[in-house]
N, C-alpha and C positions, 0 to 999 in steps of 0.2 A: 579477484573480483568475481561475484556469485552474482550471473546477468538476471536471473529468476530473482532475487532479492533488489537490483537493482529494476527491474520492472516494476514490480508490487511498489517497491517507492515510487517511481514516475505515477502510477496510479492513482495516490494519495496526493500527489505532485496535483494530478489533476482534479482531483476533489477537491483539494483545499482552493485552488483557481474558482469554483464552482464548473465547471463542467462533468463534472458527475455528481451524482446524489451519493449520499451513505448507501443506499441500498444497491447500487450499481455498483459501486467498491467493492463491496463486499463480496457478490455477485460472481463478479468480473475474479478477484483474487481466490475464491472459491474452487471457481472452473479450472483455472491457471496452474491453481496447485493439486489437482485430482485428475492423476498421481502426481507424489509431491513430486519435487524435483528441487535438489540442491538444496543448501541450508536455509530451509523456511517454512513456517507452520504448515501443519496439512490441514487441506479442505474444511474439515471441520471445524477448526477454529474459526475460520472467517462466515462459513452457515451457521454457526451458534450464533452469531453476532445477530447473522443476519435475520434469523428467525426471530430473534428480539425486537426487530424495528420492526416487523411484519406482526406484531402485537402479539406473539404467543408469548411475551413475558421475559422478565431475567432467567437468563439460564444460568446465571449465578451469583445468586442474590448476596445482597453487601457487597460488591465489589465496586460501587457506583455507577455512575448513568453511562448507557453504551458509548456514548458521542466520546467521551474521556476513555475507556479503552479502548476503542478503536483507534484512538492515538497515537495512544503509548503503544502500540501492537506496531503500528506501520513507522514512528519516528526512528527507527534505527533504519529502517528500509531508508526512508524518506533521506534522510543525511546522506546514505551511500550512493541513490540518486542524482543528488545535488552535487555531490563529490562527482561522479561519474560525468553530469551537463557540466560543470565546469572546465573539465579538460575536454569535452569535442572541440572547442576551435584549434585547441592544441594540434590534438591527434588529427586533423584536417589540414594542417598549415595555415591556420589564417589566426591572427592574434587578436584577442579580445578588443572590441571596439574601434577593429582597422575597417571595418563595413560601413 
């Protein structure tokens, strides 16, 4: 388990909730990962993104609209998240839905 990948999902975890904007995400995973750490993009990737919502333009045009990689960039994170909040009540002792 790569807790730095597991993070950046929670991230997204909480964008997609709306409590963050795209440009927070991005932001936030940016800082997170400069210097990288563990198996997950570096900095860069998630400032290319970002400077795109910040209206300086695709940084890589034809690839489609940012909101859709931004996506696909974090849904492997996001699973490994979701995988990971699934077992906290585990790894605590208290069993799903006993609260």
């Amino acid at each position: 388990m790569d807790e730095s990948r597991i993070y950046l999902g929670c991230l997204y975890l909480a964008f997609e909730r709306g409590l963050l904007t795209m440009a927070r995400l991005l932001h936030d995973a940016g800082d997170f990962t400069d210097p990288p750490s563990g198996d997950v993009p570096g900095c860069e990737t998630f400032y290319l993104l970002l400077n795109e919502i910040d209206g300086r333009g695709p940084t890589r045009r034809g690839k489609g609209p940012v909101g859709d990689r931004v996506r696909d960039l974090f849904a492997p994170m996001a699973r490994e998240a979701r995988a990971a909040l699934a077992e906290l009540p585990r790894e605590m002792g208290v069993e799903p839905g006993s609260q």
